[in-house]
C-alpha positions as CSV (number, residue, x, y, z in Angstrom):
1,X,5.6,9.5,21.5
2,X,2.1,11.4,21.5
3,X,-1.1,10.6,23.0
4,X,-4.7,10.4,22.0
5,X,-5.8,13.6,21.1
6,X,-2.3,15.4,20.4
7,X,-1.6,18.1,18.1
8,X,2.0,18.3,16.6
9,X,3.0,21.4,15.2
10,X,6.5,23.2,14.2
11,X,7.3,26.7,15.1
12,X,10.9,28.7,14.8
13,X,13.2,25.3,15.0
14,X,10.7,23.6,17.6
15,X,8.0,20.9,17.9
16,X,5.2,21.4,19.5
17,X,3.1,19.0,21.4
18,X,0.2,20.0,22.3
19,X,-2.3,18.5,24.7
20,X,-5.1,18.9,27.0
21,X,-2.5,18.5,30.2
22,X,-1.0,21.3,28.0
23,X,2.1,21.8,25.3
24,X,5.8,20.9,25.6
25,X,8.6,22.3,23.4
26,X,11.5,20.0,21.9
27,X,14.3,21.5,19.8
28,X,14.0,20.1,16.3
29,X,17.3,18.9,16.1
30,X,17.5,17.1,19.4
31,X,15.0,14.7,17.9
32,X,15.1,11.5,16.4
33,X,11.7,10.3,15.7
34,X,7.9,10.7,16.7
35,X,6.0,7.4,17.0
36,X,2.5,8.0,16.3
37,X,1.0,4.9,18.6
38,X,-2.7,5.5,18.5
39,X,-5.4,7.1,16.6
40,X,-6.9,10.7,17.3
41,X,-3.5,12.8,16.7
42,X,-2.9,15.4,14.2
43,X,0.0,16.6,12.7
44,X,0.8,19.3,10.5
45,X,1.8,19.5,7.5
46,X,4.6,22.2,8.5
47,X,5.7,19.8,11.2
48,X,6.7,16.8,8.8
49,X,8.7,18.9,6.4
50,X,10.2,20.4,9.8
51,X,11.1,16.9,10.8
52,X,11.8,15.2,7.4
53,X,13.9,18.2,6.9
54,X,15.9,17.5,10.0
55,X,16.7,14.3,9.6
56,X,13.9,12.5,11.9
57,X,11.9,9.9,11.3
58,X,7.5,9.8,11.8
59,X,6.4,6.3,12.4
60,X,2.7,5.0,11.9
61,X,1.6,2.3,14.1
62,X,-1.2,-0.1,14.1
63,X,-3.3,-0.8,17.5
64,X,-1.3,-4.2,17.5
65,X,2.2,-2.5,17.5
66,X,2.6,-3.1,14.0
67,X,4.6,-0.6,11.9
68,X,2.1,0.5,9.3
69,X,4.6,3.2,7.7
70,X,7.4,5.2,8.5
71,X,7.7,8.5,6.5
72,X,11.9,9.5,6.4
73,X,14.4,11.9,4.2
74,X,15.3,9.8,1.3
75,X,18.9,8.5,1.7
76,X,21.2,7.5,-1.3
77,X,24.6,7.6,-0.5
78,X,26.4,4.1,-1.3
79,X,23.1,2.6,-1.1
80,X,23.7,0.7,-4.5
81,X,26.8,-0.1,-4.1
82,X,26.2,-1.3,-0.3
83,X,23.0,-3.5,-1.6
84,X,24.5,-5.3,-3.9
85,X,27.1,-6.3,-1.8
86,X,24.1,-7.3,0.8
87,X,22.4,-9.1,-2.0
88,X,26.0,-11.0,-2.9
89,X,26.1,-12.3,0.8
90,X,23.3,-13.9,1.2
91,X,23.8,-15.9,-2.0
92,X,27.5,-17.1,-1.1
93,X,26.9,-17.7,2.3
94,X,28.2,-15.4,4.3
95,X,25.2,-13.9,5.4
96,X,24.6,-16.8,7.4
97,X,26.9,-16.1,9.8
98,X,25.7,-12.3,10.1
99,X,22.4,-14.4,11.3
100,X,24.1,-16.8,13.4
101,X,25.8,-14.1,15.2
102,X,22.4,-12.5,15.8
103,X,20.6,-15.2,16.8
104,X,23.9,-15.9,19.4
105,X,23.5,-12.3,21.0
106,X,19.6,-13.0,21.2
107,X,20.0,-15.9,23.3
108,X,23.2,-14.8,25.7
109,X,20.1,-12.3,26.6
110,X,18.1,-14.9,27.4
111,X,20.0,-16.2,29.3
112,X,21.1,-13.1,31.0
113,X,17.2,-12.9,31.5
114,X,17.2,-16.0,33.3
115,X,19.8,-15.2,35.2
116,X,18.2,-12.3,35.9
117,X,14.8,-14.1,37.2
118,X,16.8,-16.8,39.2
119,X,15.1,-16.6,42.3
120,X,11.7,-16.7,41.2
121,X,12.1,-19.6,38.9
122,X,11.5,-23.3,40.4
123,X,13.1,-24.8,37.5
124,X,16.3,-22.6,37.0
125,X,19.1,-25.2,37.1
126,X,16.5,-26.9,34.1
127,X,16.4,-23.9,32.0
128,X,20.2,-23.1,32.7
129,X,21.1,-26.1,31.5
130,X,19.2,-26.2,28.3
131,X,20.0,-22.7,26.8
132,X,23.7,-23.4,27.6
133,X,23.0,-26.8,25.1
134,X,21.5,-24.8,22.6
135,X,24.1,-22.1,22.6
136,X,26.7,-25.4,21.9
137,X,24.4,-26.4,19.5
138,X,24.4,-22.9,17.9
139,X,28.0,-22.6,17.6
140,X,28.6,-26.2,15.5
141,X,25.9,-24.9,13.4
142,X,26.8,-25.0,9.8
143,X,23.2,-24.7,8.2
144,X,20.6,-22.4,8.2
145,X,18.4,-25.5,9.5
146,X,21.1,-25.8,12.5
147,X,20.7,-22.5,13.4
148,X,16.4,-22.5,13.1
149,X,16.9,-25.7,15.6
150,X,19.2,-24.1,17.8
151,X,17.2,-20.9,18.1
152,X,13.9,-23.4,18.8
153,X,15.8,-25.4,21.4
154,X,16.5,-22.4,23.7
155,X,13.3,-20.8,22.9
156,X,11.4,-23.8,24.7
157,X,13.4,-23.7,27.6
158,X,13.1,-19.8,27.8
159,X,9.2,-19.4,27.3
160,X,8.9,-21.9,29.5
161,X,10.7,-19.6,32.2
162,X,8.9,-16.5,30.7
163,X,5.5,-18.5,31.6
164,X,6.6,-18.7,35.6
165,X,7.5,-14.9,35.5
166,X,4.6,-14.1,34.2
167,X,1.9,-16.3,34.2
168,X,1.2,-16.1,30.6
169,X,0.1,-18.9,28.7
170,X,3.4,-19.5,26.2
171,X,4.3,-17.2,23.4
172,X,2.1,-17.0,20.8
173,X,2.4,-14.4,18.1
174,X,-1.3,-14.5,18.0
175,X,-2.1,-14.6,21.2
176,X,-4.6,-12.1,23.0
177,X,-3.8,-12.5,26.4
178,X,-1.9,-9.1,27.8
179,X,1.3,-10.2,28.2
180,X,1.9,-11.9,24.4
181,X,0.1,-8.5,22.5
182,X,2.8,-6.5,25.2
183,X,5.6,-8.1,23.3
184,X,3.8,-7.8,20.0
185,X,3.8,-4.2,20.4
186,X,7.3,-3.6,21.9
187,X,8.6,-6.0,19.2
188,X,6.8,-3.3,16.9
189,X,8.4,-0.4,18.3
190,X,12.0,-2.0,18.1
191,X,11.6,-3.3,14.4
192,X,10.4,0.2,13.5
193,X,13.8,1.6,15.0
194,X,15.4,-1.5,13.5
195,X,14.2,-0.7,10.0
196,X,15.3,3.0,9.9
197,X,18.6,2.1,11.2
198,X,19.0,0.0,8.5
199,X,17.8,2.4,5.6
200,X,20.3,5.4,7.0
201,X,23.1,2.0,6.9
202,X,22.2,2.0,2.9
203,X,20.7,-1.4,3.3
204,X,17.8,-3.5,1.7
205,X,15.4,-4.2,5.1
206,X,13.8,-6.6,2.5
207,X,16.5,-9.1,2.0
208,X,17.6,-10.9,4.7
209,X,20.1,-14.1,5.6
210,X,17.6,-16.6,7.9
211,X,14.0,-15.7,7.4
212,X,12.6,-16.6,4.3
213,X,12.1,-13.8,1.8
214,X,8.4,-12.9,1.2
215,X,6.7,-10.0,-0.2
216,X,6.3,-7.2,2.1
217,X,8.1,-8.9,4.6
218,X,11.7,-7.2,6.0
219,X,13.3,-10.1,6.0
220,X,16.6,-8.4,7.1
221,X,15.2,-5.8,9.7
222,X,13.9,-9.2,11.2
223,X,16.7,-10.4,11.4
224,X,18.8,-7.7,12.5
225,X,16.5,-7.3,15.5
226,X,16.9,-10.7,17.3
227,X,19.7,-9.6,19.6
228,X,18.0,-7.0,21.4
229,X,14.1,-9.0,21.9
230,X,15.2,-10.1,25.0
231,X,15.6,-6.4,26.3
232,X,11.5,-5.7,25.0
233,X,10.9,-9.5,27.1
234,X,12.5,-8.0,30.5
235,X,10.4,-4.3,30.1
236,X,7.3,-6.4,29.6
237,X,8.1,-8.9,32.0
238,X,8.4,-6.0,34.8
239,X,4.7,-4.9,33.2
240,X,3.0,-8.1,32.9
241,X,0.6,-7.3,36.2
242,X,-0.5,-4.4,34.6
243,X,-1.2,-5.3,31.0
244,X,-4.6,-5.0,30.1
245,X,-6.1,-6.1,27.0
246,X,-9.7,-6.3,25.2
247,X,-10.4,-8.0,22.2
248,X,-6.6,-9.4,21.8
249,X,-5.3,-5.9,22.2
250,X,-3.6,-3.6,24.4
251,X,-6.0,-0.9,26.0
252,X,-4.9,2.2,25.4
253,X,-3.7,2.5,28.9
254,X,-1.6,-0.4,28.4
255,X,-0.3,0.8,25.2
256,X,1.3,4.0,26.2
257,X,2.8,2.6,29.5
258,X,4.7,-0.3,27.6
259,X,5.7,2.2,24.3
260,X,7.0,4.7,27.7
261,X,8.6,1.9,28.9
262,X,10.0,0.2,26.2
263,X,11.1,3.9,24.7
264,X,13.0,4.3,28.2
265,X,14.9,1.3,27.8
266,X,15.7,2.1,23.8
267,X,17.2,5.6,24.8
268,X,18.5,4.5,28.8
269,X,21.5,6.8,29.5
270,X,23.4,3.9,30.8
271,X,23.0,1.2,27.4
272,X,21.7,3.5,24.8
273,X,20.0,0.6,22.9
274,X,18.6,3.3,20.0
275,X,22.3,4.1,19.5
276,X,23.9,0.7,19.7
277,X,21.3,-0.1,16.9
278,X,22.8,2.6,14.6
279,X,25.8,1.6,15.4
280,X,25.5,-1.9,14.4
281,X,23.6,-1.0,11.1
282,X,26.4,0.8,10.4
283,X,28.8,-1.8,11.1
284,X,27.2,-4.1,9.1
285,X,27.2,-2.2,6.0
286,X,30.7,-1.5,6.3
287,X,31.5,-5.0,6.7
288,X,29.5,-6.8,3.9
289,X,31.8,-5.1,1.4
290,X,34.8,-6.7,2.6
């Protein structure tokens, strides 16, 4: 991650970041992927074939958290063969219950959110209550409509419990309060890492199994990424008092505290999320062929 007024450079296997608190050095191999989060950066031309070359990824994102591109090393091993096993699946069925087992893992982390927020929540017992209905509901679900309502029925409950954690006003994608652009943007960061995943898994982000297919819209890296929102929800949670916003989004400030912080969480020692991501991708396209 790089800061207003960064210049990226590679020299003899390293990258360079340079700055005016002054330069750090990171062994080209030892890195992933740069996220370029705000404007006024440069980056050479040297130090994207460096990068490209080594297997890392260069992500371009909008003031809103928004993936606007992500430059990586072409990959074409299996792809075809993987896609149209991908594209067979959610045809026949069966990618349905890819989805339903995504949207199960999203909210057994809501819950473990809730859990997590017990003693600050009046109406615990309330919200308890309701996500372990929708989780019932979730599991008799035979429809992709089933699943949608199950999904909506334990997102009520946990907004509503987001709302006393944080005092926001309810999640709203476009809202411009600092706490719903926070989770806009750390939403951003984790589809970006979503989306690569699934590219080096030789799968179509495009074509997904729940939300509807529409141009330029990765249906599939959306999602894929359900299961680990509620990990961006706790990091902005933790940051909601100091979120600042003007004109709907982030400060800069803000921006590069949550993208620290929501970075910190992907790549935690403990529960590598960045690597459980991988894994699944990989899991996935291994799977869909049998």
């Amino acid at each position: 991650m790089a800061a207003y007024g960064a210049r990226i450079r590679a020299r003899k296997g390293l990258l360079l970041v340079e700055t005016k608190e002054g330069a750090r050095e990171y062994p080209l191999h030892e890195v992933d992927e740069v996220l370029l989060l705000t404007g006024g950066i440069s980056i050479t031309t040297r130090a994207l074939r460096a990068l490209l070359a080594a297997g890392a990824t260069v992500a371009v994102f909008s003031p809103r958290g928004e993936p606007l591109g992500i430059f990586m090393k072409p990959i074409g091993d299996a792809t075809g063969a993987k896609r149209r096993c991908q594209y067979k699946a959610a045809e026949d069925g069966r990618g349905l219950q890819y989805a339903k087992s995504w949207v199960f893992k999203k909210m057994l982390g809501q819950r473990d959110n809730i859990k997590a927020w017990r003693r600050r929540l009046r109406g615990y017992s309330q919200y308890a209550e309701s996500l372990a209905k929708a989780l019932q509901a979730l599991r008799d679900a035979a429809s992709p409509h089933a699943v949608l309502e199950a999904e909506a029925a334990a997102a009520e409950a946990y907004w509503a419990a987001y709302r006393e954690v944080t005092g926001f006003p309810g999640r709203d994608q476009e809202g411009r309060d600092p706490v719903n652009a926070g989770l806009n943007y750390g939403y951003g960061i984790l589809k970006a890492l979503v989306y690569k995943s699934l590219i080096l898994a030789g799968l179509d982000p495009y074509v997904g199994f729940l939300h509807v297919d529409k141009s330029g819209r990765p249906s599939l890296a959306l999602d894929f990424m359900e299961q680990w929102r509620p990990r961006v929800d706790a990091v902005v949670a933790k940051m909601a008092d100091k979120l600042e916003s003007e004109g709907g989004l982030l400060t800069r400030r803000s921006r590069l505290e949550l993208a620290a912080a929501v970075l910190e969480e992907l790549h935690a020692a403990k529960r590598p999320l960045s690597a459980e991501i991988h894994r699944e991708a990989r899991a996935l396209a291994r799977s869909i062929c049998t």
